[in-house]
N, C-alpha and C positions, 0 to 999 in steps of 0.2 A: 434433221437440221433444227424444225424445231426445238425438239428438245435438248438439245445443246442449248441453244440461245436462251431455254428458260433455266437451264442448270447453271450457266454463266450468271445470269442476273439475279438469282438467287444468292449466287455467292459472294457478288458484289454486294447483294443490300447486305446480307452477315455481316460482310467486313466494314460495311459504310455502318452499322449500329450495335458493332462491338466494340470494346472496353479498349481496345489495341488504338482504335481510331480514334478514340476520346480520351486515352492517354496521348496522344504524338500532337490532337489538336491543341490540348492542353499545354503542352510544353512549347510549341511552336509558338502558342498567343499569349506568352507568358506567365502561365500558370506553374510552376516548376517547384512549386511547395508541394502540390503531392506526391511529385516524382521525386524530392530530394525526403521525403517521410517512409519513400518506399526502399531507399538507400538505405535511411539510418533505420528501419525495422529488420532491415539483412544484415546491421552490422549485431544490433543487440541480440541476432541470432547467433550468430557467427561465436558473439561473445556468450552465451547460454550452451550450447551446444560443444565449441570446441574450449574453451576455457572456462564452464563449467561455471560462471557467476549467476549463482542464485538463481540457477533453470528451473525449478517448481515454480517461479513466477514470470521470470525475467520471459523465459519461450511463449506464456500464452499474450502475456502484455506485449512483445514484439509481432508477436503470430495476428493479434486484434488488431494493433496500427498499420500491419499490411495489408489486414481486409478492409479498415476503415478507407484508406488514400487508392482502394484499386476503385477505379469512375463507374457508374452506373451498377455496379454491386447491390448498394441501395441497403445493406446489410442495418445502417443506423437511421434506416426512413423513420419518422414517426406515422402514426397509425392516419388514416383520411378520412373524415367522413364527409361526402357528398350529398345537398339534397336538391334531390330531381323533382320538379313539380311532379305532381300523381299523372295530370293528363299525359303530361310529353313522357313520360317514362311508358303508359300503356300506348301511343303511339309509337314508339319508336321498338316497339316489340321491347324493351331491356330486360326482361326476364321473368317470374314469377311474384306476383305482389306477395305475397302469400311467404316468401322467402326474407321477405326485406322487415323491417321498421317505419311505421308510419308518424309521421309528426303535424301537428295543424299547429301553423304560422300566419296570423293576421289575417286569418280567414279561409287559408289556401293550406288543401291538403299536401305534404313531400313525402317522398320515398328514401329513405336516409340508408345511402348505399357506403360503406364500409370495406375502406383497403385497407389490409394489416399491415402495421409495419414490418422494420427487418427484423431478422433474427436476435443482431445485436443488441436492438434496440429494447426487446423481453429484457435477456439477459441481465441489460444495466439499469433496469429499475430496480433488482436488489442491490445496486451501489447505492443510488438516488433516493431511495426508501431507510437506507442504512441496515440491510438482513446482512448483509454479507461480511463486515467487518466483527460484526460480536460470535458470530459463527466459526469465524476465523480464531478467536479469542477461544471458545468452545477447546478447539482441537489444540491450541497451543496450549491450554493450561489442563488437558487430558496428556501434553506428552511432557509437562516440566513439571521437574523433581524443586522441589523449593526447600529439600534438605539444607543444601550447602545457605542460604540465606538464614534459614531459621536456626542453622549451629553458629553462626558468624553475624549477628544482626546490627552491626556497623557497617553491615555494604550499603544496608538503608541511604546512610550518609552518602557514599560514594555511586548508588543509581539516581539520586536526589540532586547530587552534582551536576550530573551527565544532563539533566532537565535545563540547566543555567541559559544556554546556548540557544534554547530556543524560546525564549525571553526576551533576551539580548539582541537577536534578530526582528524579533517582532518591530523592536523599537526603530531600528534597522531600514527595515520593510515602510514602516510611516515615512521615514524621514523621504524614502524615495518614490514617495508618492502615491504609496498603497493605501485606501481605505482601512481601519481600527481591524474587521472582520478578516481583507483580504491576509493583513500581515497574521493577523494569528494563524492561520490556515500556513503559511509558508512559514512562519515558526515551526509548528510544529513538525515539520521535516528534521529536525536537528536531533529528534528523537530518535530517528531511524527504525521506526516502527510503521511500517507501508501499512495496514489497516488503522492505525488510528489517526495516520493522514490522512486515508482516503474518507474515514468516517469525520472528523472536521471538519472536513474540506466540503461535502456534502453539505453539513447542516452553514457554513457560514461563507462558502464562497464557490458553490457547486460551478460558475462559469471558468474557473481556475481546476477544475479537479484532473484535466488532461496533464497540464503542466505541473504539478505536484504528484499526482502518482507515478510518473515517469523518473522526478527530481527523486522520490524518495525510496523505490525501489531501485535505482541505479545506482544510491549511493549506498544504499545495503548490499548488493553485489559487490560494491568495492571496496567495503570493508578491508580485505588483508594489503589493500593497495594503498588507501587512503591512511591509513591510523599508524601503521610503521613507523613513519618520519615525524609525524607529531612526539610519536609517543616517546623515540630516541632525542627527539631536541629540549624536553622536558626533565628528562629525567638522566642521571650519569650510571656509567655503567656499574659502577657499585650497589647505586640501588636496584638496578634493574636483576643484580647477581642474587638480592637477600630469597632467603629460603625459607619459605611462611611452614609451620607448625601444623600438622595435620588438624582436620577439623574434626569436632569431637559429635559421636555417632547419636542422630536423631531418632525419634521414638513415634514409632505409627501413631502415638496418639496426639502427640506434636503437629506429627504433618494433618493430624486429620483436621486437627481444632482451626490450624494455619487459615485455612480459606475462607473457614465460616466467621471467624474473628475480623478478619483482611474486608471480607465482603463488609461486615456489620458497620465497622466504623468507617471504615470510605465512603459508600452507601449513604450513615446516616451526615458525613459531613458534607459532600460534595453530591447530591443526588444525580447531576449530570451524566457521572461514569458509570450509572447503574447499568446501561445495558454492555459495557467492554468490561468494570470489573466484574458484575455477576458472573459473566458468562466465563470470562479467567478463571475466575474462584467455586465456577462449579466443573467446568471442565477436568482443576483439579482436585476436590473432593471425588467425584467418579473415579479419577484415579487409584488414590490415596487406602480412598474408603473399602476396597476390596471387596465390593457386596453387589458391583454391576458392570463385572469384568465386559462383559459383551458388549454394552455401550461405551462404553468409556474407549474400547478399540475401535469402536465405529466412529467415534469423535476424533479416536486422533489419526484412521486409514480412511476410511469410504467418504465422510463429512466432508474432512480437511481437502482430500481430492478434490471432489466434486467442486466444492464450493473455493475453491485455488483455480479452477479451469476457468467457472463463471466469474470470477472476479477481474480475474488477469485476462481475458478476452473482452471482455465489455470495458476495461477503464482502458485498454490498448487500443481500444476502437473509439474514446474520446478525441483522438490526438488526429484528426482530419488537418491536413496542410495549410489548408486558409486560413483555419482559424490557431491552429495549433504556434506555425512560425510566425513571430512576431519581436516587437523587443520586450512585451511584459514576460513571455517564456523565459529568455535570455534573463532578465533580472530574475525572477524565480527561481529559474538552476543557478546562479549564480550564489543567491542568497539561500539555499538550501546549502550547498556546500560552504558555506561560511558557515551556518546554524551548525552542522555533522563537525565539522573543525571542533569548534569551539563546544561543542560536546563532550568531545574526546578530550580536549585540552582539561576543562574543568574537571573533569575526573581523574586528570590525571595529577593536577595539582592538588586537589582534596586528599588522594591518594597522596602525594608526597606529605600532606600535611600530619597524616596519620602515620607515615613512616616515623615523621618527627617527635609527635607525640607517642608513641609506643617502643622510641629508641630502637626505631630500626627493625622491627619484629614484623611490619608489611608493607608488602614488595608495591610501590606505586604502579608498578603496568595493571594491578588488578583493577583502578580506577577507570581504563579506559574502555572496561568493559558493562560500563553505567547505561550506558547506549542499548538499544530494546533491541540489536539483531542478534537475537539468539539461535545457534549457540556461537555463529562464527567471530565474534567480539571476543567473548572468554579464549577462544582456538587462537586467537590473535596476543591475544595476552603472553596465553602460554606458550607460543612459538618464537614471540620479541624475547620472552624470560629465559629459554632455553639456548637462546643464539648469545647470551651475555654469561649464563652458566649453566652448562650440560645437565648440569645435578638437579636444574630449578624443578620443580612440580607446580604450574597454578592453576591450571585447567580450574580444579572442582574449587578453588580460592575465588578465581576471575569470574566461575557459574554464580556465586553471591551475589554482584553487584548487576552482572548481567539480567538474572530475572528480577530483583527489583528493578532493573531499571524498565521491565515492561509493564511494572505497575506503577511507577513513576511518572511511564510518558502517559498511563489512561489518568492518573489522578493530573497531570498538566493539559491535557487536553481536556478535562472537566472543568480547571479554573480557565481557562480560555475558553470556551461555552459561556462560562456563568458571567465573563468580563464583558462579552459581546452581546448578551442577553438571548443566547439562543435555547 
C-alpha cells in the first residue's frame, strides 16, 4: 500500500512540474502568447513540409519557435554564474573546491559556481556574433553561376532597382516611430535576402532580430505568391509575351576574374560589406576557379547544411511569445511586406523602362527578379513569362538580375551600416 501511495505522489509531483502544467497555467492566467506561437510554429510547418515554402529554412525557424514557446524547456536560458561565499559553500557540503573557480570580493573569498545555459542559446551566438550570415554567403556564391549577369550586365540596373524599396521603407519605418537604426534593419527586408537581414539586424537592432527574421524568411517563401499580381498589374500582356535573344556564352576567365574584381571594388568602396561580399565572391571563385573542387562542394553541401540548421533554429528560438507578439511585430511584418512590394514593383518598372529603351528587345518580368531570393524570383519570372507566351524562355534572362540583386542587397545593407554608424 505503501508503495502505491509513493508511486501516486510521484506522478503527481511529475505532472504538478511538467511543461503540460505550465502550459494550461499559463493560458488560464492569461498568458496565451506562447500558446498562440506554438499555433503559428505548426502552421509554418505545415506550410514547409506540405507546400513546400522554402523548407531548407522556413522547418528549422518554425521547428526553433516551437522549442522556444514550449515553458520550462529552458532551451534559450543564458548561462548563470553564482557566487557562494567559501565558508557556506564548505559548510553546506556543495561539492569539491578544487572543481569550482575561486574569486576574492572586498575582502571575502567566493566559490563562482556556473549553470550552462540552453542549448539554443550556444547556437545563437553565431547569429549575434555575425558567423552565420557570411558563411551562408560562402555556400551561396559556391553554388551561383554569375554567367547570365556577366553576358547581360544591364541586370546591374534592374538588381539595383529591386534595392529602391528598401529605402523607401526606411523612410517609412521613421515616420512610424522607429529609431534611424531600428528602420534600416526592417528596410532591409525589401531585399528578401534572410541573411543579410539577419546580419543587419544584429549589428543595428539585435532586440528586433526575432521579428525581422521571421518577416523576411516568410516573405521569401512566398515569393511565387506575392510577385504574380504585382508583376501582371505593371506590365500588359504584350510585354510580358517579348522573347529576349539568347545570351551570348561566357569564358571561364571572365567568370574567374568576376569575383575578384566585384570583391576589389565593393570592398574598397563600401568596407562594411567586406565580410557578405568577400565571403560571396570567394565562395564563387572556389567554384569558378576549378582548382579546389572539394571545398568549394563542401561550401555549397556540408557548410551550407550545417550552418542553415544552426541559423534557422537559433533565430526561430528568438520569437518567445511575450516578447515576440506585440504591435511593434505587427508594424514590422507589415512594413517588410510593403519594402518586398515595392521591390518587385521597382524592378519591374526599370525593367519596362529598358523594354522602352531597347524597343521592345526585354521582356520587363526579368526586373522582378532584382530581389536576392534566388533562384525562386528568376523561376517566377519565367513561369508569369510563359503563362502570357508558351514560347517565352527567361529563366537564365531573369538569373541576371536575380544574382546581382544579392550583391545589391550586401552593397545596401553596407550603405545602411555606414548611415547608422555601425
Amino acid at each position: 500500500m505503501e508503495l502505491l501511495t509513493n508511486f501516486w505522489n510521484t506522478l503527481v509531483q511529475i505532472l504538478a512540474d511538467s511543461g503540460y502544467n505550465s502550459l494550461i497555467g499559463q493560458f488560464l492566467g492569461g498568458g496565451w502568447k506562447n500558446f498562440l506561437m506554438l499555433v503559428v510554429s505548426c502552421v509554418l510547418l505545415y506550410l514547409a513540409i506540405k507546400r513546400e515554402f522554402e523548407p531548407l529554412l522556413l522547418l528549422p525557424i518554425a521547428f526553433g519557435m516551437l522549442l522556444a514557446n514550449l515553458p520550462l524547456a529552458g532551451l534559450m536560458a543564458q548561462p548563470k554564474i553564482d557566487l557562494i561565499p567559501y565558508e557556506d559553500f564548505i559548510a553546506q557540503n556543495m561539492g569539491n573546491v578544487a572543481d569550482y573557480s575561486t574569486v576574492v570580493q572586498n575582502g571575502i573569498t567566493y566559490v563562482q559556481k556556473v549553470t550552462n545555459g540552453g542549448l539554443l542559446q550556444y547556437l545563437y551566438q553565431g547569429v549575434k556574433l555575425g558567423i552565420y550570415p557570411p558563411l551562408i554567403f560562402l555556400g551561396i556564391g559556391a553554388m551561383t553561376d554569375f554567367g547570365p549577369l556577366i553576358a547581360n550586365p544591364k541586370s546591374f540596373i534592374l538588381g539595383a532597382a529591386a534595392q529602391i524599396g528598401i529605402f523607401v521603407t526606411l523612410i517609412g519605418a521613421i515616420l512610424l516611430g522607429f529609431d534611424e537604426a531600428q528602420a534600416a534593419a526592417i528596410g532591409i527586408i525589401g531585399g528578401a535576402d534572410g541573411p543579410t537581414a539577419i546580419y543587419v539586424t544584429t549589428k543595428l537592432a539585435p532586440e528586433l532580430l526575432g521579428s525581422i527574421a521571421v518577416a523576411a524568411y516568410s516573405y521569401m517563401a512566398l515569393v511565387p505568391i506575392i510577385q504574380p499580381p504585382i508583376m501582371r498589374l505593371l506590365t500588359t500582356k504584350k510585354e510580358r509575351s517579348v522573347e529576349m535573344q539568347q545570351l551570348r556564352s561566357v569564358s571561364k576567365r571572365e567568370k574567374i576574374l568576376f569575383p575578384i574584381i566585384v570583391a576589389i571594388v565593393v570592398i574598397l568602396l563600401l568596407p562594411e560589406t567586406a565580410p557578405l561580399i568577400g565571403m560571396l565572391m570567394l565562395g564563387n571563385l572556389m567554384r569558378e576557379s576549378g582548382v579546389v573542387d572539394r571545398i568549394s562542394k563542401t561550401a555549397q553541401n556540408e557548410l551550407m547544411n550545417i550552418v542553415t540548421i544552426f541559423l534557422g533554429l537559433s533565430v526561430g528560438a528568438t520569437t518567445d511569445g511575450t516578447k515576440f507578439l506585440n504591435l511593434q511585430t505587427v508594424k514590422i511584418i507589415a512594413l517588410g511586406l510593403f519594402a518586398f512590394c515595392l521591390g518587385t514593383a521597382f524592378g519591374v518598372i526599370f525593367g519596362k523602362i529598358m523594354y522602352v529603351a531597347t524597343k521592345g528587345k526585354v521582356n520587363p518580368l526579368i526586373g522582378s527578379a532584382g530581389v536576392s531570393a534566388v533562384p525562386m524570383a528568376a523561376r517566377v519570372s519565367q513561369k508569369v513569362g510563359q503563362e502570357a507566351n508558351p514560347a517565352n524562355f527567361l529563366l537564365m534572362h531573369a538569373m541576371g538580375p536575380n544574382v546581382s540583386g544579392v550583391i545589391g542587397s550586401a552593397i545596401a545593407a553596407g550603405v545602411l551600416l555606414k548611415m547608422c554608424g555601425a
